[in-house]
N, C-alpha and C positions, 0 to 999 in steps of 0.2 A: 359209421355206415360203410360198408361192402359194397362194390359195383356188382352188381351181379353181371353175372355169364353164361353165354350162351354159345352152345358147337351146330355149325350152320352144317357140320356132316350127318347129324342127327332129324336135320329135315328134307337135305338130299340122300336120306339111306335106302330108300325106296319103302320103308314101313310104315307106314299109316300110321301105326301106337306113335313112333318114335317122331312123326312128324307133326300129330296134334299135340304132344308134351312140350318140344321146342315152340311151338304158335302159344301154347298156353304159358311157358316160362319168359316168353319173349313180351306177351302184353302183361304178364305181371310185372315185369321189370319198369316196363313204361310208367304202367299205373303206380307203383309205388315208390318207384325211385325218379322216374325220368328222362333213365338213358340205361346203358348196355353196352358191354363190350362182347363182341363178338369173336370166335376166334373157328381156324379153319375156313377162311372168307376166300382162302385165296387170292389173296392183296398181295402181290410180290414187296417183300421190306423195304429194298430198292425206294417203290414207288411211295410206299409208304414216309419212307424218312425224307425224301421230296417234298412230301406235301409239309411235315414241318416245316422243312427249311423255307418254303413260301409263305407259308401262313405269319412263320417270325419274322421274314421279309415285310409282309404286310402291312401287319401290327407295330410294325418299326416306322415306318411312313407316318409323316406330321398329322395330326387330326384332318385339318383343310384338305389332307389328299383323302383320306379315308372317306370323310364326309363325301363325295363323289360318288361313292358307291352306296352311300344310305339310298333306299327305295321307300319311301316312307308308305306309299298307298300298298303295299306289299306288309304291312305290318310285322315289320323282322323276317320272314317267313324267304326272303332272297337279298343278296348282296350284305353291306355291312350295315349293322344297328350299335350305335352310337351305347356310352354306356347315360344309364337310367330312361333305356327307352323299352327295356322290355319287364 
């Protein structure tokens, strides 16, 4: 399986065609895969490679800290989810 992709300059182009083909590539990607990488977002790599560095800081943290941040009535959908709960 391929991630699909997507150029988010294609929906800030100003062209209507070019902006309902990215809304249309972007919910097939959902629909059929799941997820999507996006590129052109304008994320400086910086802050980018930040956010790994926290997330593997995280995910390093003993379960009992993690579990702290489970939000159960939130159904995964905020904070961390435990693995086989989604």
């Amino acid at each position: 399986m391929t991630i699909p992709v997507v150029d988010l300059a294609e929906f800030l182009s100003g062209d209507e065609t070019r902006k309902q083909q990215f809304v249309q590539d972007l919910g097939k990607a959902y629909e059929e895969v799941g997820f999507v990488a996006v590129k052109n977002h304008g994320v400086p790599d910086e802050l980018i490679a930040d956010l790994y560095k926290y997330v593997q800081q995280f995910f390093a943290l003993p379960t009992d800290t993690k579990h702290r941040y489970e939000i159960p009535e939130l159904a995964g959908q905020r904070g961390y989810t435990s693995f086989g709960r989604e």
